[in-house]
N, C-alpha and C positions, 0 to 999 in steps of 0.2 A: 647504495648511495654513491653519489659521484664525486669527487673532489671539483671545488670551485675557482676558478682560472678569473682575475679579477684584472682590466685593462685600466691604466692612466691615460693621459694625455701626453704626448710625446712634441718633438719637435724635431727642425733641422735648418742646416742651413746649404750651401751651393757644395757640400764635401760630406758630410755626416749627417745623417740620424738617431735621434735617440730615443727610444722607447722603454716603457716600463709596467710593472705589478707585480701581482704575488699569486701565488697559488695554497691555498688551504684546503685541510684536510675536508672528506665529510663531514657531515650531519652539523655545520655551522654555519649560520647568517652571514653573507659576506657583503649586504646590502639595507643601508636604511629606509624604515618605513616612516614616511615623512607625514605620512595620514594619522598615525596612530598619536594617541592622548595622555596625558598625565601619566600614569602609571607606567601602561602601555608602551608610552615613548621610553620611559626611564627601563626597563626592560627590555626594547629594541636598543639603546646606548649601552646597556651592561653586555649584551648579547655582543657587542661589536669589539668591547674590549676580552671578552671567552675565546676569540676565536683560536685555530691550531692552525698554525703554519705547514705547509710541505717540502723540507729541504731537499738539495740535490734529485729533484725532479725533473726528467726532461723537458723543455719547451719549445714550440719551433715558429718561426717567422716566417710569415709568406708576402713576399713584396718582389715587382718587379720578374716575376716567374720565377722566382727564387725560394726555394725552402731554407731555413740558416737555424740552426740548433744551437741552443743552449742548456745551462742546469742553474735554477736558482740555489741562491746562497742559505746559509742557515736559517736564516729566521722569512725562507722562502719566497724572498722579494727575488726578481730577475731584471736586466736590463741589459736591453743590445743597444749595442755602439758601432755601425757600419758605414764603410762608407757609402754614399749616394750620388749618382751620377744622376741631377736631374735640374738643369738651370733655365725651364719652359713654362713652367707653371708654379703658382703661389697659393697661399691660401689656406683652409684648413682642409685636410687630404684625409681617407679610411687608411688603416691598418689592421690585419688580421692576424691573431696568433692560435695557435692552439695546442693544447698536451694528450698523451694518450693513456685509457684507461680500460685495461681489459678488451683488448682490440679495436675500441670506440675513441672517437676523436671529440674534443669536449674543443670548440669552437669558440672564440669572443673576438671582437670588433671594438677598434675607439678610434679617436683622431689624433694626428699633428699637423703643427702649424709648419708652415714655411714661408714667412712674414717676404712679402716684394720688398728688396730695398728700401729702407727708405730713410728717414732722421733719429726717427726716436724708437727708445723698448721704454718699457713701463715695470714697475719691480716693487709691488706691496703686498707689506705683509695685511692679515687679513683678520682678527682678534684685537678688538678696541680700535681699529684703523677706518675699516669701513662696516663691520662685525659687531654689534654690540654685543659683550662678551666678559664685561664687569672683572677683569683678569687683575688689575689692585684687589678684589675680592676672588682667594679662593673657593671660597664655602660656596659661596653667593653664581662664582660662574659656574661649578659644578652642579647647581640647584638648578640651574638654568639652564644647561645642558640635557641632563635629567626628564625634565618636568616643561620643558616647552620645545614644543617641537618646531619643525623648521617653519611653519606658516605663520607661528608665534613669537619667532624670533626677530629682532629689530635692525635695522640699517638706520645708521645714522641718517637725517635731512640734508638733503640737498648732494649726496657723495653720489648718487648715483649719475646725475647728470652730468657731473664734474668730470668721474671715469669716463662715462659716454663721448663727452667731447676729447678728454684724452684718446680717445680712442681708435680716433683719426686724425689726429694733431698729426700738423706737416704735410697731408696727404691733399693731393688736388682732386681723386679719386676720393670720393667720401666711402665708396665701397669696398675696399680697401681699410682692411684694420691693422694697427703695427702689434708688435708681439707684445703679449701681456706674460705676466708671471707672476703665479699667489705664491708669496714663500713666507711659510709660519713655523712655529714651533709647532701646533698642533701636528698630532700622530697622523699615519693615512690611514687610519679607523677613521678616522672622521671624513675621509675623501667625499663619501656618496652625500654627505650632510651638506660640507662646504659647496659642492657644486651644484645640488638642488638649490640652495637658497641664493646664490650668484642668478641663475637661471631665473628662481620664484620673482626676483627683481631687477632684470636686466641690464645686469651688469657684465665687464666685457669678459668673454667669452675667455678665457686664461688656461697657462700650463700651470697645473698645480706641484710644488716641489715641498714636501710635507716632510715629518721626523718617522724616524724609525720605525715601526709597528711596535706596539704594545698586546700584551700578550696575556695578561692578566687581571683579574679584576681590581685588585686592589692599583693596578697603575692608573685607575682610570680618575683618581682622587689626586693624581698628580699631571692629568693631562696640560700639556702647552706650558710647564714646566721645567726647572734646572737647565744646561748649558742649553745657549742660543748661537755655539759655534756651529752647527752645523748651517746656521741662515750664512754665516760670512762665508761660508766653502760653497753654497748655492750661489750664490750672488755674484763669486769672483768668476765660477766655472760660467754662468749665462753670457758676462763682460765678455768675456773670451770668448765664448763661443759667438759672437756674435760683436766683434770689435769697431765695426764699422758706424755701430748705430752711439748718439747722444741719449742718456738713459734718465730717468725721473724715478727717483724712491721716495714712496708713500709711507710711511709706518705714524708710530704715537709714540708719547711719553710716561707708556706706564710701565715698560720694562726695558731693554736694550736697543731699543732702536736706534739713538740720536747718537750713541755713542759707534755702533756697528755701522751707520752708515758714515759717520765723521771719518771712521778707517778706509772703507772703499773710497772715500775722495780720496786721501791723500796716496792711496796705491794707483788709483785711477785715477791723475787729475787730469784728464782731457777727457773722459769720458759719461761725468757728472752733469747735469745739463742744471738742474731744480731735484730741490728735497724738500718734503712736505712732512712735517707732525705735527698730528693730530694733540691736543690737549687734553687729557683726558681728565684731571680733579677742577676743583675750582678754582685754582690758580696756575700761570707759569711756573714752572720750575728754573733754578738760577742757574743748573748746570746746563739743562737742555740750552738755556739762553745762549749761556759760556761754548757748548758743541758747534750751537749752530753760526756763531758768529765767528769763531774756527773754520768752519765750511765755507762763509760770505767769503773771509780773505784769502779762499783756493779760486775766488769766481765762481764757486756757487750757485744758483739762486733760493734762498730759503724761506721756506713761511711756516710760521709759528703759529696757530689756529684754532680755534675753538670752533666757530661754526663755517661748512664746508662752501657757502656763500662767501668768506674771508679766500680759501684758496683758488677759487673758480675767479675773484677777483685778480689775486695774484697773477694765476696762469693766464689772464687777458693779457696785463701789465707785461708779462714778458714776453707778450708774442707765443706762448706757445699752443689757445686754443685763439679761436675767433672768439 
């Protein structure tokens, strides 16, 4: 049996690149079956939280006629950070990596983005935002997790067109997509799920920035749970990485959004363009209200929203899709 070399979506910009995954041990799934049924499915999800990591394994990058060596960390994630001398071409680009095992080279392939200049990035989280993912209900989204698989699972009405015209907001080039960003509390055990079902409904094409790997079964009962600091340490590093562009954050109101993004405005107040949350019970909440009228008087633009025909309304109003 061979150890599994698992590729993210990576990204860069006119100075750096940054890439990522994990590598796991043998004899473990390191990929979801989005065919499989009730049971089946709930079994391919438990499967994904079993998996064994491979610490301090060598790994090596090949870009530019370049081999470039690294060793993932303990709980066998890796990621290179190098520079990139490449200001000709844009777009989303191959990357190849691969580890060695018993004199055999175990190969994988994914992409980054290298967005053309241009106005805006885009930055949603993805679990009750555009995800229906019942996350006020732990029992209930675990159940759902479990027991319906991705072809079964639901996207809010009308979010996908929304995203689609974000998608090239600014652009006079419609072919031309600006940089997307899924960033969740969800584990990247779930990576192979969340990007099937983005694809199953054509939504934009995105870098995913996900939580820690989890490693055992019982964590899997506390999935997209506890601190959601690591979304504010994704969010600051993209700004940065990428300070040029006017940014749009999508999330809801059923866990930290409204507050986590009220903070990136006021660290970032030139770089905030529109903040959208989603509503997710039967009514407002008075705090969300209180955040986001916080954010209005940074110049802001905020919409407060139950159905995603409300936002798509918005983003006309303010000039930012057609």
């Amino acid at each position: 049996m061979k150890p599994v070399l698992k590729l993210y979506r990576g990204y860069a910009n006119n100075q750096e690149l940054i890439v990522m995954g994990h590598v796991f041990k043998p004899n473990t799934i390191a990929d979801y079956d989005f065919k499989k049924k009730n049971f089946r499915n709930a079994q391919s999800i438990v499967q994904l939280f079993q998996i064994k990591t491979k610490p301090n394994t060598d790994v090596f990058l090949e870009i530019n006629g370049e081999t470039i060596r690294t060793k993932t960390l303990e709980d066998g994630y890796f990621k290179f950070c190098i520079p990139l001398q490449d200001n000709t071409t844009f777009g989303w680009k191959k990357y190849t990596v691969f580890i060695q095992h018993k004199g055999e080279r175990i190969v994988a392939s994914s992409s980054y983005i290298k967005p053309k200049l241009g106005k805006f990035g885009f930055i949603s989280d993805i679990d009750d935002t555009f995800l229906i993912s019942h996350t006020k209900n732990p029992f209930k989204k675990v159940y759902i997790l479990l027991f319906k698989n991705v072809n079964k699972r639901k996207v809010f009405e009308d979010v996908v067109p929304h995203y689609q015209a974000l998608q090239t907001a600014g652009r006079k080039d419609k072919e031309e997509d600006n940089a997307f960003f899924y960033v969740s509390s969800s584990e990247w055990n779930l990576y192979s799920l969340i990007t099937q079902f983005t694809e199953l409904h054509e939504l934009p094409k995105a870098v995913l920035l996900l939580k820690n790997i989890k490693t055992s079964l019982t964590q899997l009962f506390f999935t997209g749970r506890g601190s959601h600091n690591h979304k504010f340490e994704k969010i600051k590093h993209i700004l940065e990485f990428y300070p040029e562009l006017q940014y749009v954050l999508l999330g809801d109101d059923s866990q930290k959004d409204p507050k986590l993004y009220e903070t990136i405005c006021k660290i970032f107040p030139m770089h905030i363009k529109a903040v959208y949350i989603r509503q997710v019970g039967t009514a407002k909440k008075q705090t969300t209200i209180q955040v986001l009228e916080n954010m209005e008087s940074l110049n802001v633009a905020v919409c407060y929203f139950k159905s995603s025909k409300e936002a798509i309304a918005h983003s006309k109003a303010i000039g930012l899709i057609d």
